[in-house]
N, C-alpha and C positions, 0 to 999 in steps of 0.2 A: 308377171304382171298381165292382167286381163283386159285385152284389147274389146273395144266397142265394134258393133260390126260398119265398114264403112259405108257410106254417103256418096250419093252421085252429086256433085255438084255440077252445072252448067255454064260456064261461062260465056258471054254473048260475043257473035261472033265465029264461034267455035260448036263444031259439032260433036266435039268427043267429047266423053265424059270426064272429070278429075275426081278422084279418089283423094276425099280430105279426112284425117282421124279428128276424133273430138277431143283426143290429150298430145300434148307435145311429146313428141321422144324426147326419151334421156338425154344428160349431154355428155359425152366421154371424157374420163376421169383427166385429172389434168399433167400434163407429162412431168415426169422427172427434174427436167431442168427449171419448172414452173416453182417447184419446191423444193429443190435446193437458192432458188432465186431469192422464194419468199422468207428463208432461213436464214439467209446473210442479209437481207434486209431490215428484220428483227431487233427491233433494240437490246432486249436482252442479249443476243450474241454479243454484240458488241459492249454490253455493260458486263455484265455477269461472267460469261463462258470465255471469252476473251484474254480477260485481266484471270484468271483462273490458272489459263491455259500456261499462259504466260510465267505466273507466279508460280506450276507445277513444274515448267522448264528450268526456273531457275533451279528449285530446292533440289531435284533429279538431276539436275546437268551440270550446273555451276558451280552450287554453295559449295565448300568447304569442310569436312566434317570440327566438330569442336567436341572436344577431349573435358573431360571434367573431374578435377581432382577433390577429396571429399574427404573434412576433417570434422571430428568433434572435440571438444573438450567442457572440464567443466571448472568454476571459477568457486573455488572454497576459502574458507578462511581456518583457523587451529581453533578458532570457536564454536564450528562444527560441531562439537561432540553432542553426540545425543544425551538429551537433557530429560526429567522424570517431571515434568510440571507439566499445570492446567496449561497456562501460557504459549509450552511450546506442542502441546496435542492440539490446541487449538490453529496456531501457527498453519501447523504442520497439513491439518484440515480445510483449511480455507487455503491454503497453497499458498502461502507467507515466503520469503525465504528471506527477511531480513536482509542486511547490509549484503547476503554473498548473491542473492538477484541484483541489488542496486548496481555492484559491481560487474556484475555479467552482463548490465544493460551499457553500462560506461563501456565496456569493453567491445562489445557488438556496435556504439555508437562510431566507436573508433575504428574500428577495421573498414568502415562505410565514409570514414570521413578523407577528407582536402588531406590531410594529415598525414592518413595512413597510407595514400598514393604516394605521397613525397618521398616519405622513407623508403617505402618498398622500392623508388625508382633507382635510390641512391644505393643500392643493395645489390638490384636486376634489373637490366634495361626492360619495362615494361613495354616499351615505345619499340623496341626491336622486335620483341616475341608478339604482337600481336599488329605488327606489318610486316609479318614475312610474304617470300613468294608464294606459298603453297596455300595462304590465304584468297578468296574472292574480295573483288572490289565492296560489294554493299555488306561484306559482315569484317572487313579489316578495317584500324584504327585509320583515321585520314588526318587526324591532325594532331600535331604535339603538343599545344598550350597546354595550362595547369587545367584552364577550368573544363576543356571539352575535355582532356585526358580522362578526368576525375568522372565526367557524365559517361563516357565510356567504360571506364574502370566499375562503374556500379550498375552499368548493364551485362558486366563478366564477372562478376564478383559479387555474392550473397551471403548473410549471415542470417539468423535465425536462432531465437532462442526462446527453448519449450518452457514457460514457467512453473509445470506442472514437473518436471522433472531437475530445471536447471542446467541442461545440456546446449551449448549452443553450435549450433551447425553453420561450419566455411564449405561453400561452394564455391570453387573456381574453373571458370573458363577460360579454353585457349586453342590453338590451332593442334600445337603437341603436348603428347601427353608428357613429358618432361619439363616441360614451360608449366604446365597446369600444377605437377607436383614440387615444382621450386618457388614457385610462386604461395600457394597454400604453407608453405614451410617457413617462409618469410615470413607469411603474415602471424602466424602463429611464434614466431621468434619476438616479433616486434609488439605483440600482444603480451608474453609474457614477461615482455621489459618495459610495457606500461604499467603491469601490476604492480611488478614489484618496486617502481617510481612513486606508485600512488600508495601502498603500501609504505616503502620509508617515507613519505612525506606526512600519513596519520601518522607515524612511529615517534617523528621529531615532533609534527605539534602537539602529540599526546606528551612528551618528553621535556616540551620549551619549557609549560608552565613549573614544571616540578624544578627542573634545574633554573631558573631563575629564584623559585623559594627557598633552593638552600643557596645562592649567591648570597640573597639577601640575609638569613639566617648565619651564614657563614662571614659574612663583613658584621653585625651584632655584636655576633662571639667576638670577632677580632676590636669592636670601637669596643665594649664593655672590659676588656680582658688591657687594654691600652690604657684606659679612664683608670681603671684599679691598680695599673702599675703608676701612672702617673698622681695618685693619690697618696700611693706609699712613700714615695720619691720626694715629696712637698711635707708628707707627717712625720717622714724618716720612723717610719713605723711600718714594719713586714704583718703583723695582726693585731688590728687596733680590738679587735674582741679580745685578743687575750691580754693585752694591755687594761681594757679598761675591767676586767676580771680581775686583773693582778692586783690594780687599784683599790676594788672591792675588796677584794682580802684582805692588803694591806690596813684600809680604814676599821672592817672588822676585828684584824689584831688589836688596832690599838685601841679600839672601843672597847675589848676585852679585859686590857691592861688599865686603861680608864676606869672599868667596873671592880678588877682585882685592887684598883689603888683605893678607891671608895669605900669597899668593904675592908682595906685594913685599918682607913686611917678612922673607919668606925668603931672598928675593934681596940683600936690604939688609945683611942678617946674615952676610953668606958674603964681605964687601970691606970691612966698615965695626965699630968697637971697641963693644962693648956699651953703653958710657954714651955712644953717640952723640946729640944729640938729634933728629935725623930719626927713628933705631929708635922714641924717647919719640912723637912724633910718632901713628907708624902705629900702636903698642900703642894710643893713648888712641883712632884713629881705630876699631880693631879691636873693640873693648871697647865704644865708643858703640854699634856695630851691633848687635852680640850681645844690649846692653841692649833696643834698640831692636828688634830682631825677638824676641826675648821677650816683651817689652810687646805687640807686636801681638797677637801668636797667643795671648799670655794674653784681649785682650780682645776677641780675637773668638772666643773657645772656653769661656769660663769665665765662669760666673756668668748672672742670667736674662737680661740684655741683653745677652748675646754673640750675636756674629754667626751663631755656626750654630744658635741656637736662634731667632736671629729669620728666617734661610735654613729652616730645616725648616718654619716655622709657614707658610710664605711660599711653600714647596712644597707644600704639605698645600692649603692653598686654590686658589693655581693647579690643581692635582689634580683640586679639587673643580668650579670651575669648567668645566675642560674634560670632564668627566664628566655636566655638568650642558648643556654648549653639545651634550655628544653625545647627552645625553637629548631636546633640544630638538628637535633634526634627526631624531630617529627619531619619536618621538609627533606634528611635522608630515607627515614620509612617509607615517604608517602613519594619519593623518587624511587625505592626499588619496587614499591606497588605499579607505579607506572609503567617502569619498564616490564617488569613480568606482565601486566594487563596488555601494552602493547607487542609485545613478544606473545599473546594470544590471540591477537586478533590480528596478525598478519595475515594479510590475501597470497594465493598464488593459483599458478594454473596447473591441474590435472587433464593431461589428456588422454581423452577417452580412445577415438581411433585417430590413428596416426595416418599423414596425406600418400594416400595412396597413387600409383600407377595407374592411371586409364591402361585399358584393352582396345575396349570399344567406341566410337563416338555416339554418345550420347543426343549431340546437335549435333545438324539444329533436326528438329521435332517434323518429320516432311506431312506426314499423314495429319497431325493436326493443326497444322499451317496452311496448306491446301484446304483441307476441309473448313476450317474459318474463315479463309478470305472465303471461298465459296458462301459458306453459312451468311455472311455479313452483306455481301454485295447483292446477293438473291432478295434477302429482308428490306434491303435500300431501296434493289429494283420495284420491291411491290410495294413498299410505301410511297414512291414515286410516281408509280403506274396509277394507285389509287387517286392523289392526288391529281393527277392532269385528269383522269378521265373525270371528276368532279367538277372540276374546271370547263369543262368542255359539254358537260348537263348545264352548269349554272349560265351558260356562254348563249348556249342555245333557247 
């Protein structure tokens, strides 16, 4: 820096000169302890680098490693099979999966639910494996009710399920890796004995309605098949059709004998004197018959115990029966259709990879937990900072 040349100034009084510059000298840089001062005084230290430091000490010094066991499986049904239609190319395109996604979402709903904590406790003390000693205070379980259990349980426990493939993924967490992989194996036990509960329970109501159609097709049979025995029982007649057939014939005969008596006693009458008594003869033969198929057909047409009113009644049930034997045979068909259809579309579970043994811990995550609280508390401190110092314009 280029110094001006100095000035004699005088002061009164005084005989000697002073030597005054026309720029101030520098002022020396400020020490050490100035800025370490100004450092700990800093709001950010204390927002930002502080809480950092702090939350770096934990995950490095304290935390606990957490072990994570890793299942897949997939949720099919025997209706699976691949199909040659528009229908199912399109399905298949647009990423459809029909009733065996519906069921892989029930299933993933379950492993997340109040539910599936219960069971699994009653099975493995949950409550033990995830307060052991070799746990830290802020990542082990602190309380045992149902409902924090269950808040806790779903921040160690994940499922997941691809629609794009149908594969749903169990992640578990825990302190050990043997807690991780008994745990995942339960839930998947408990999984595939919800299937196959929901499974038998379409199986029976696909089943109810069918086996109710043949109760009732089967009690028909039995009142139609009751009605016609108690009909024969009352007419003292085992086939009133071949009864009233028999009938038929018989009045036929004797019409025939009627016709043969006619034509002889025509023939008799054209060689022989009127007061023959052969003529007397045929007349009283002719005359019995006429009385005699009168008689018939009066009593089997006339009055409530005629024959065709005991033939109609006799029709009318045969009728009923055979309407009742063909109710039978349709509500058995349409019962072993059911069951074959539900015996197709039974659910169960495939699993893809089976729960494995942790090596390693997995958690918790140090490098991106540090660097997030960092990330978040930095973004705080300057929306903060911006704020007051606008504050403090508009103030001014």
């Amino acid at each position: 820096m280029k110094l001006s040349p100095p000035t004699i100034v005088f002061k009164p009084g005084k005989a000697e000169p002073v030597e005054a510059w026309s720029e101030a000298r520098p002022t020396p840089p400020p020490r050490p302890e100035r800025r370490l001062r100004r450092f700990l005084r800093h709001p950010f230290t204390w927002c930002v680098l502080v809480p950092t430091l702090l939350v770096t000490a934990y995950f490095y010094v304290l935390a606990s490693p957490q072990h994570v066991s890793e299942a897949r499986f997939v949720v099919r049904s025997r209706a699976d099979a691949p199909q040659l239609s528009l229908g199912a190319v399109i399905s298949a395109a647009t990423g459809g999966g029909g009733g065996s996604v519906t069921d892989a979402n029930s299933v993933r709903d379950f492993l997340l639910s109040h539910d599936a904590v219960m069971r699994t406790q009653e099975q493995v003390d949950l409550i033990a494996m995830w307060t052991r000693d070799d746990a830290d205070f802020f990542a082990r379980l602190r309380y045992d009710d149902p409902e924090r259990l269950t808040k806790f349980y779903n921040s160690m426990v994940s499922a997941s399920l691809d629609t794009s493939t149908g594969v749903t993924t169990l992640r578990v967490r825990s302190f050990r890796p043997s807690d991780s992989q008994q745990i995942a194996t339960t839930l998947l036990s408990l999984s595939e004995a919800l299937v196959n509960s929901l499974s038998e329970r379409a199986r029976e109501d696909a089943l109810r309605i069918a086996r109710a159609e043949l109760v009732v097709a089967e009690q028909r049979v039995a009142e139609s098949r009751a009605a016609l025995t108690r009909f024969r029982e009352q007419q003292q007649d085992l086939d009133s059709a071949g009864t009233a057939t028999a009938a038929a014939t018989t009045i036929s005969a004797m019409e025939s004998a009627l016709t043969a008596a006619n034509a002889e006693l025509r023939e008799r009458m054209a060689y022989m004197r009127p007061d023959n008594p052969a003529l007397q003869v045929t007349r009283n033969r002719i005359e019995a018959l006429e009385r005699q198929i009168a008689a018939e057909r009066a009593r089997r047409t006339q009055g409530d115990d005629a024959l065709a009113q005991q033939l109609g009644s006799f029709e009318r049930l045969m009728l009923e029966r055979e309407f009742a034997d063909r109710q039978l045979a349709s509500a058995t068909a349409s019962l072993e259709a059911a069951r074959v259809e539900a015996q197709r579309q039974q659910v169960y579970i495939a699993r893809v990879v089976e729960p494995n043994l942790a090596v390693y811990p997995l958690y918790p995550r140090k490098i991106i937990s540090v660097g997030s609280v960092f990330l978040g508390l930095s973004v705080a401190f300057g929306i903060g900072w911006l704020l007051v110092a606008g504050m403090r314009e508009h103030a001014v």
